[in-house]
N, C-alpha and C positions, 0 to 999 in steps of 0.2 A: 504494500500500500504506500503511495507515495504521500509524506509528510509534507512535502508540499503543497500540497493542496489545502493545507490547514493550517495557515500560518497564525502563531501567535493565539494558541487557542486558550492558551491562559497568562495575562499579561504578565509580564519580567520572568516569564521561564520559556528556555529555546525550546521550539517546536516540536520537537523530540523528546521532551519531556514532558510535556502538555499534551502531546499523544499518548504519552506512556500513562499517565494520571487517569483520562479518560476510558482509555483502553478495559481499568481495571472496576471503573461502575459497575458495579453488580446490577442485572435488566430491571429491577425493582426499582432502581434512584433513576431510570431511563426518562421516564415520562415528565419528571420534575426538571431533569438536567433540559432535555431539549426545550424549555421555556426561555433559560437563560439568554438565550441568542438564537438567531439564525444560524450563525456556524455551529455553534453545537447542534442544533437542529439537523440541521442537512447533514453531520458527521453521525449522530445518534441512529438517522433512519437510513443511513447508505448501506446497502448491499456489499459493499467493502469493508466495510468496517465492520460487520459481521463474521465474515469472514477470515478479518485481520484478527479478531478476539477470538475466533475459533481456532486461529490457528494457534494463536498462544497459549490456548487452553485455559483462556479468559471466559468461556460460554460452560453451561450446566446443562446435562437433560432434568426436563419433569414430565411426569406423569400428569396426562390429561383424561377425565377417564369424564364418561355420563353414569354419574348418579344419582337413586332415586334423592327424591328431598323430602324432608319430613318435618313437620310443625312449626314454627315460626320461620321457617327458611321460605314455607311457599309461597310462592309469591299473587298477590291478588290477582281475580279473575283464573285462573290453573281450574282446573277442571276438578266436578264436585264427585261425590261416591265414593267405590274404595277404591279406580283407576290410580294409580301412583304419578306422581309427576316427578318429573328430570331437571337434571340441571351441568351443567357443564363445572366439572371442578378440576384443581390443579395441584399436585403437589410436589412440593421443592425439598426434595430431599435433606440440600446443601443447607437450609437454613430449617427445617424439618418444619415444613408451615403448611395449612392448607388452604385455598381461598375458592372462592364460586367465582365465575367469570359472569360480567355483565351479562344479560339473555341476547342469544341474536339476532339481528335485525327481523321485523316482521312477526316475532315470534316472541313478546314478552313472557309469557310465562314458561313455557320451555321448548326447546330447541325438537326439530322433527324427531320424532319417533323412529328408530332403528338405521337413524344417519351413521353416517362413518367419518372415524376421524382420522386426519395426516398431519404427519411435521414436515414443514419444508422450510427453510432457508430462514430456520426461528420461529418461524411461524405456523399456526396451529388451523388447517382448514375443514373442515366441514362442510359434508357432500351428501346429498339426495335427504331420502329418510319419506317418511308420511308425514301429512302435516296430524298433528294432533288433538284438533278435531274433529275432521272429517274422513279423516285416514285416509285421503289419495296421498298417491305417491308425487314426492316433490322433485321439484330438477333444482334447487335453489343449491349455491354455492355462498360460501360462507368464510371471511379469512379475518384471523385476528393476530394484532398487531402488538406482540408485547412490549415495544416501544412505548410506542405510543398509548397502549393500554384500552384498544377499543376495537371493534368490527368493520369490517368496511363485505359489503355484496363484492362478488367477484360476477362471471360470464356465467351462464345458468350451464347446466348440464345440458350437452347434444338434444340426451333423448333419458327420460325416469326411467332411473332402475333401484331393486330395491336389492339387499341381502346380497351384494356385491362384494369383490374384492380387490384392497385399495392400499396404495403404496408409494413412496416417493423416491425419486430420486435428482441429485444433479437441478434441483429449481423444477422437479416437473411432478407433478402426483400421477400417475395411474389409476384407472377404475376397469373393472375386468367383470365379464359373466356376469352374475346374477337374475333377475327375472323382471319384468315387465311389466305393464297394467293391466295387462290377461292373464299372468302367472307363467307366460311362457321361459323358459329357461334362455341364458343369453350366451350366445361363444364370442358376442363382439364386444370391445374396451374403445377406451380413447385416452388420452393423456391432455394434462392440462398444465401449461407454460404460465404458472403462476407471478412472474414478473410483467409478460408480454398481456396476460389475461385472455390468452386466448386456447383455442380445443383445435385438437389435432385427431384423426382416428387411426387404429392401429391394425396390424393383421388379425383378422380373427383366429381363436386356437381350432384345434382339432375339433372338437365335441364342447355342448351347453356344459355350463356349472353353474348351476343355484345354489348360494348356501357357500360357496367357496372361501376359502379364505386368502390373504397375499400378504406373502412375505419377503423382504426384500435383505438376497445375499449376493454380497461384494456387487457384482456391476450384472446381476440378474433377477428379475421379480417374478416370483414363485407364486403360481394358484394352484390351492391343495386343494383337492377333495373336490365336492357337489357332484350334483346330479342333473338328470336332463329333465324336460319335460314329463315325456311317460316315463320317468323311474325315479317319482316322488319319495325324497328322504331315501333313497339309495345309494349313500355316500360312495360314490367312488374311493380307490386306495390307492387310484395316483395320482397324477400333478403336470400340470404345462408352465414349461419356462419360458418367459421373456426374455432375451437378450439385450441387453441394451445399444451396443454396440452394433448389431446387425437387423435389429429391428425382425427378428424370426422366432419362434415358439418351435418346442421341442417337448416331447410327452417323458416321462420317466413314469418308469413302471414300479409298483410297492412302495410309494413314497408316504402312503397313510395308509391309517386301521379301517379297511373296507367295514363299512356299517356306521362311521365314528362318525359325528359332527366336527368338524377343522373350528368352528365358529369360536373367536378368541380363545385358543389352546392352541396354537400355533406356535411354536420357538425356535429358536437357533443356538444348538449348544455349541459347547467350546471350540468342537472338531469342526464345525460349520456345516451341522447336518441338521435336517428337519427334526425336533422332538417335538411329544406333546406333553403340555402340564398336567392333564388326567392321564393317573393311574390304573390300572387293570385291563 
């Protein structure tokens, strides 16, 4: 990253150390610091400077999970009976804290019903799901901004799919298989250039997977499992890969527990092989 481009970003110290100072903001002081100035601003939200932290091993992962919310957390108007309502939460290890993210756009009380979520380049996206009211299936895209500390809509989805599988890599998220607004099962993906905002589509695999899941290892993304149309909940027990470099899909065979659900139990152990978190 060139430090010239940020001169003087804290007065009477050489630029190189006013990078170094900033460099080491933990993403939480992010939102406060980039008020200070324009240049902090425009240094706080650059895609380089992301990057620059990451490479320092200035950045942390957190867990972003959707869970249900319970009693004074929910939020007005959320839906009445015993249906549970969702909420999007966060947790940071490094400082061992948990918080709720604002709700997102269009969707006060909680975020679509069986969306999926990605990290990409810091940032936390959120894709398809039902809406939770009416339970159609949504195309809404969803990106937030831990900078800054808020939501911004991104490009809607191609075309609704629900119980898909979704994966990032290189600034791009992936969405693969899953099923339709007829229930039909899907072989075709797209990918989404989250900088540019824009959808690109991909080859389609071999065979439908509904229910699949995606996992992403070194410079390939992985759909485990699903099934087709006519072989409702007949988990396959293998896997089509994406390559990223060649843009081609390749099936392996015995890569899951034929019968199993892949649906979050998906992992990557040490050797860099497919496991699952359930047991027996």
């Amino acid at each position: 990253m060139e430090t010239a481009m940020f001169t003087e970003l804290i007065p009477s110290l050489p630029q190189e150390l006013g990078l170094e100072c900033m460099t080491r903001l933990p993403y939480t002081a992010h939102r406060v610091a980039s008020q200070v100035c324009k240049q902090w601003c425009d240094l706080l939200e650059s895609k380089d400077f992301y990057y620059h932290r990451k490479r320092l091993g200035y950045t942390h992962e957190v867990a972003c999970l959707v869970q249900a919310v319970q009693g004074s957390d929910v939020l007005q108007g959320s839906k009445q009976g015993n249906s549970p309502c969702f909420g999007i939460t966060v947790l940071d290890s490094a400082s061992q804290t948990w918080e709720r993210l604002d709700p997102v756009p269009q969707y006060p009380s909680e975020p679509p019903l069986f969306c999926q979520l990605a990290s990409c380049e810091g940032k936390l996206v959120v894709m398809g799901g039902w809406d939770p009211v009416t339970y159609e299936q949504v195309s809404h895209v969803f990106v937030y901004d831990f900078t800054k500390r808020k939501w911004r809509e991104g490009r809607e989805m191609p075309s609704k799919r629900s119980f898909f599988a979704i994966g990032s890599h290189s600034g791009r998220v992936y969405v693969v298989g899953g099923h339709d607004e007829n229930k039909n099962a899907l072989k075709t993906g797209w990918v989404y250039d989250l900088s540019k905002d824009e959808w690109a589509e991909l080859a389609q695999m071999s065979q439908e997977r509904d229910e699949c899941e995606g996992v992403v290892i070194g410079d390939e993304f992985w759909v485990v499992s699903g099934y087709g149309t006519d072989n409702q909940g007949e988990f396959e027990g293998n896997a089509e890969v994406y390559e990223f470099g060649s843009g081609q899909w390749r099936q392996v065979k015995k890569a899951w527990i034929p019968g199993r659900c892949p649906r979050s139990c998906v992992g990557v152990g040490k050797d860099g092989k497919l496991m699952s978190y359930l047991k027996g």
